[in-house]
Phi, psi and omega in degrees: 000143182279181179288340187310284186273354140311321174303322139332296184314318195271355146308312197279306196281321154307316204278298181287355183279299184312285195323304184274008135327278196303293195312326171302313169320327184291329157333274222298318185300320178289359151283321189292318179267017177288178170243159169266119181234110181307067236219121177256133169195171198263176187275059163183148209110136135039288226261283175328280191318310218263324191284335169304298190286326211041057197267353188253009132313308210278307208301321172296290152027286180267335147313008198071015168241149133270188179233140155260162146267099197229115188272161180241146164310296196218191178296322198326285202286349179292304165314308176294311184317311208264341208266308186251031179069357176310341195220154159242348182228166167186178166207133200216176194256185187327309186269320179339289211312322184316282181322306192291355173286317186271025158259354193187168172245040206239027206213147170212126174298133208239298187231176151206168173253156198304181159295132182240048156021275210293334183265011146216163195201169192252104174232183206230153171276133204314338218243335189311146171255351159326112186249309167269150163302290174347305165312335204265028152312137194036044188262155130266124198222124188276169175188164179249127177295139192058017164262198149301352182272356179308270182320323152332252173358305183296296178301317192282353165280317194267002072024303183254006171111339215226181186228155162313329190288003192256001156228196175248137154282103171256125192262118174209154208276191182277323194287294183311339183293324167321275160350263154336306185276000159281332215247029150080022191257060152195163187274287199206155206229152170239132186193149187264139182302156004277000182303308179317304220276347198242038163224335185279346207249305205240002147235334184096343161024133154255151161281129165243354154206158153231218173261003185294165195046007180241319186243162166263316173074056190244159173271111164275164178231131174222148179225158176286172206273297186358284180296336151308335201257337188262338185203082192285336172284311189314340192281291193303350169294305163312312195284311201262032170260290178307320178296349198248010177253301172315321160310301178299333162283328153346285168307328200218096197247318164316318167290348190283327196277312196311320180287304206271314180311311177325304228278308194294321179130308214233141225282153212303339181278328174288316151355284207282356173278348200262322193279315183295359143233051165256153190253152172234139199132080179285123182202173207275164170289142173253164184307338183269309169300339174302322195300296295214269231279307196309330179316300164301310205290312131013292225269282185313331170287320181292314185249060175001053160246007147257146181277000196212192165242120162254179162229135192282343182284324172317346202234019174251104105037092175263105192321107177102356151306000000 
């Protein structure tokens, strides 16, 4: 062979290693510009069950996203994530959104679910001689701060006679809350399903309230106001994903628990007594759940564990914004 045409060759064989170079590279760039969408959710929920199915991979998919997952203990820590760009979506109970409104303006109520009374309470260990909230004057009472059982706590006090200064609070996350209340170094937890139903279950626990007649006890879905206002089909994708998982459990709570158990810890029957008192129906905030959360927000600024008065209709999410 002449030098020519080695040289040729060798022109030819550079020219396809770039080529298939180049062709590998192309993946990883149409990766690097897909977008991303950031979704925090807690071990119990909505938000859990749908990530188990992965019916919201596809659908974001053809909008061009994908999902990442990021779990939280509880709403608090959720919140701070999302506050702090970390998350772009969530879901939290009544109160987090308060604290996380008067910390930051970055967070907008996107949806909710009806009132669920019945899934958080305050409860005593069976043997406890406690009968009343009232009783629980000079008590030590666990809670995890700035969730929902806050508020709880708050209203079944102011209820009974009594202010938060008229007990001890002790703020622990739920497993430690757990903890402390086998082992009697607290009076009483204030706590939310599936933690109730599985203390309840698994100590005999008594209720000495729950929410009814006190809370509404409703679940929001949030988002950053940024990521709401920019990419309004993508939301809408999101809300109506979760609505189609929430029916069905709605519809199927045993089987929902059956799902839910592997990811949650606790075993499927109690699960489905913790999903059966839960409400199902995603649907926008109305002027009456605004009203419900401005209460709380109220409550909290008068017993200065906000630092400032907010107003929750500014963080509420206007469809098509």
């Amino acid at each position: 062979m002449s030098a020519h045409a080695r040289a040729g060759l060798r022109r030819r064989a550079a020219l396809a290693l770039a080529s298939l170079a180049l062709a590998s590279l192309l993946p990883l760039a149409a990766r690097a510009q897909e977008a991303v969408v950031r979704i925090g959710y807690q071990k119990y929920g909505t938000l859990v069950l749908l990530k188990g199915r992965g019916t919201l991979e596809p659908k974001l998919a053809a909008l061009g996203y994908r999902v990442t997952w990021s779990e939280f203990p509880s709403g608090p820590p959720l919140l701070e994530a999302l506050n702090a760009g970390a998350v772009d979506f969530g879901s939290a109970g009544e109160t987090p959104p308060i604290f996380a409104q008067a910390a930051s303006d970055r967070l907008t109520y996107v949806a909710h679910e009806p009132p669920a009374p019945r899934g958080e309470a305050i409860l005593v260990p069976k043997e406890s001689p406690i009968r009343s909230v009232a009783e629980l004057r000079g008590k030590k009472v666990a809670l995890n701060r700035g969730s929902n059982v806050h508020y709880l706590l708050v209203r079944a006090l102011e209820k009974a006679g009594l202010t938060l200064s008229d007990i001890t609070q002790v703020y622990l996350a739920p497993a430690d809350a757990r903890a402390a209340f086998e082992r009697g170094a607290v009076d009483a937890w204030a706590i939310w399903d599936p933690f109730l139903a599985a203390a309840e279950a698994g100590t005999g626990a008594r209720t000495l309230s729950d929410g009814t007649d006190l809370v509404a006890n409703h679940q929001f879905y949030l988002a950053a106001r940024d990521f709401a206002a920019r990419q309004g089909p993508v939301l809408d994708a999101i809300v109506a994903a979760i609505a189609e998982v929430d029916t069905w459990t709605g519809a199927n709570p045993e089987a929902a628990a059956r799902e839910l158990a592997p990811s949650v810890g606790i075993p499927a029957p109690i699960l489905a007594a913790a999903l059966k008192r839960q409400s199902y129906g995603v649907r926008p905030l109305d002027a009456r759940v605004v009203a419900e959360q401005q209460r709380i927000a109220d409550t909290f600024r008068a017993l200065g564990l906000i630092p400032k008065a907010i107003s929750v209709a500014d963080a509420v999410h206007k469809s098509g914004s």
